[in-house]
C-alpha positions in Angstrom: 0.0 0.0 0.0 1.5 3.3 -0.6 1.1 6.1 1.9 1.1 10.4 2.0 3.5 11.9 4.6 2.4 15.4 5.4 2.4 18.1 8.2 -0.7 17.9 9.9 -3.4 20.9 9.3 -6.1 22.8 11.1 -8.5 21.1 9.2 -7.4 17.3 10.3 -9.4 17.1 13.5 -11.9 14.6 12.6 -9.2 12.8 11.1 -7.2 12.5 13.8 -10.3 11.3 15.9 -11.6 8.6 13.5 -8.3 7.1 13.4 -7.5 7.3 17.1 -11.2 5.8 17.9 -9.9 2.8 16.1 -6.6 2.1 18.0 -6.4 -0.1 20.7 -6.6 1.8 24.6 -3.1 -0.2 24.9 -1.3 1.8 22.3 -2.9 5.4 24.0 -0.7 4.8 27.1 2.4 6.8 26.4 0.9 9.9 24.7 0.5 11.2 28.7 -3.5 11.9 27.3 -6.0 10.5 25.6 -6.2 10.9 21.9 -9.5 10.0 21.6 -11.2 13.6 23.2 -11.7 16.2 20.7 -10.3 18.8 23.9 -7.1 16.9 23.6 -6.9 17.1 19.6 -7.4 20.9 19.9 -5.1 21.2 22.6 -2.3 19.6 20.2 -3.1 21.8 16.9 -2.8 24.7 19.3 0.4 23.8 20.2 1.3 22.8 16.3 0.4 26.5 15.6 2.5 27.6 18.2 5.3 25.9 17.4 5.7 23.6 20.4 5.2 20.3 18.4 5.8 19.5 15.0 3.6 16.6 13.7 3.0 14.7 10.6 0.1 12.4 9.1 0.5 9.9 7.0 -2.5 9.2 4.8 -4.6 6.3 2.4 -6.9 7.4 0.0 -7.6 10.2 2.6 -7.2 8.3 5.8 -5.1 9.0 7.8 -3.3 5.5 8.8 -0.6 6.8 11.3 0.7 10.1 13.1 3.7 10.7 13.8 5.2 14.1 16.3 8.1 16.1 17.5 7.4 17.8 20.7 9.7 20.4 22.0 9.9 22.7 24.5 12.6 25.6 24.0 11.9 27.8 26.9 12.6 24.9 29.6 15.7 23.3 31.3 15.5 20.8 28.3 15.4 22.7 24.9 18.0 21.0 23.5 15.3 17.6 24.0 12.9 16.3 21.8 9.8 13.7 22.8 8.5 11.6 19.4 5.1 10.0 19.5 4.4 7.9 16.8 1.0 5.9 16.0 0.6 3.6 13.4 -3.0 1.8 12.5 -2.5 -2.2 13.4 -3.8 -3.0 9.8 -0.5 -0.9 8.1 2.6 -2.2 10.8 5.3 -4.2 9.4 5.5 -2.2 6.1 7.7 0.2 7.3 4.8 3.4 7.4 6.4 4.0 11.2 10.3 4.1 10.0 9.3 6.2 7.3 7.8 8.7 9.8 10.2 8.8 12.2 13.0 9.0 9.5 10.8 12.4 8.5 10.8 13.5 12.2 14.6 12.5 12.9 14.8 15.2 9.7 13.1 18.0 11.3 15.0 17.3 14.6 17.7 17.9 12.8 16.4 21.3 11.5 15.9 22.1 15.0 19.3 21.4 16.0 18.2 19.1 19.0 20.8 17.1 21.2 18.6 14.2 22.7 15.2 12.5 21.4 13.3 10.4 23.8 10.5 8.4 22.8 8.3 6.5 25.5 6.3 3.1 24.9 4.9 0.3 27.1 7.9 -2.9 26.7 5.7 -5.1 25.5 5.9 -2.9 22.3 8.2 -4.8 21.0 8.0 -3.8 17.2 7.9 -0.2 17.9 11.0 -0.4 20.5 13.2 -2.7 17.8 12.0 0.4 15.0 13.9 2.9 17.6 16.8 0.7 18.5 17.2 0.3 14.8 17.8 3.8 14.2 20.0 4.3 17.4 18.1 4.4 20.6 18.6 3.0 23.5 16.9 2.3 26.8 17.0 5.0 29.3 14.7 4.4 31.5 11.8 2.3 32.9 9.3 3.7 35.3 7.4 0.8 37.0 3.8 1.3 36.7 3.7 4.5 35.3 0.6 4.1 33.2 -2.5 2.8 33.9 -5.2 2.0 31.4 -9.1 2.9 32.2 -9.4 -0.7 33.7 -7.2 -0.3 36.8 -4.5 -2.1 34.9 -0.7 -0.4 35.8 2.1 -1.1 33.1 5.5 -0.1 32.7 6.7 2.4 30.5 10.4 2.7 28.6 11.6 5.6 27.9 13.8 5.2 24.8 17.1 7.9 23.9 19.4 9.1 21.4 21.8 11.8 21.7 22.1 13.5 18.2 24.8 14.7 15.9 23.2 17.7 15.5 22.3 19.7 19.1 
């Protein structure tokens, strides 16, 4: 299947919604919210327009299959950091939509001039965390119980790192 990368616009919200309503809860846990409330998605372009994350889309015929962002906060202790989140739909992983976004986001780090990307996922991820080891992270962190689902359920979360040639 072939695929559209492109910064994601204003006019994406229901999008954005439609595909998040079809993920699993599971693969929710590391964005910190919950990707399913239109509050949140408003929240996120606001902070696209004002430069605090850079984010991508990658579309089908239209729909958006996976979403991919830079977050970044310059005015903080760790401006020279970056956070990536990156969603792909379970119908289109394994075909390399989520290398090809974060190959696009490593890109725009670079334009930034960033030291350090982090990127944070349950460990039973196990896909997603090979897809960042393959292109030079490395475990960091892992914060016991750090995330808990909306049935009670507490998981671990990694936090995955790579100092760049560029910061």
């Amino acid at each position: 299947m072939s695929h559209t990368i492109r910064r994601f616009r204003p006019t994406d919200d229901d999008a954005v919604l439609a595909f998040t309503a079809t993920l699993p809860e599971h693969d929710l846990l590391f964005s910190g919210r919950d990707l399913r409330h239109p509050r949140v998605i408003e929240a996120w372009q606001q902070a696209v327009g004002e430069g605090w994350i850079d984010s991508l889309v990658a579309e089908d015929d239209g729909r958006i299959v996976a979403t991919a962002a830079l977050i970044r906060d310059p005015l903080g202790w760790s401006g020279h950091v970056g956070e990536i989140r990156l969603l792909v739909a379970p119908d289109r992983r394994g075909q390399g939509l989520g290398s090809d976004l974060l190959q696009a986001l490593l890109a725009i780090a670079h334009a930034h001039g960033l030291a350090k990307l982090t990127a944070t996922m349950t460990p039973d991820a196990a896909a997603s965390v090979a897809l960042f080891e393959r292109l030079g992270f490395t475990q960091e962190a892992r914060l016991a119980g750090h995330v808990r689902a909306s049935d009670g359920v507490a998981h671990d979360l990694l936090m995955l790192a790579r100092a760049t040639p560029f910061g």
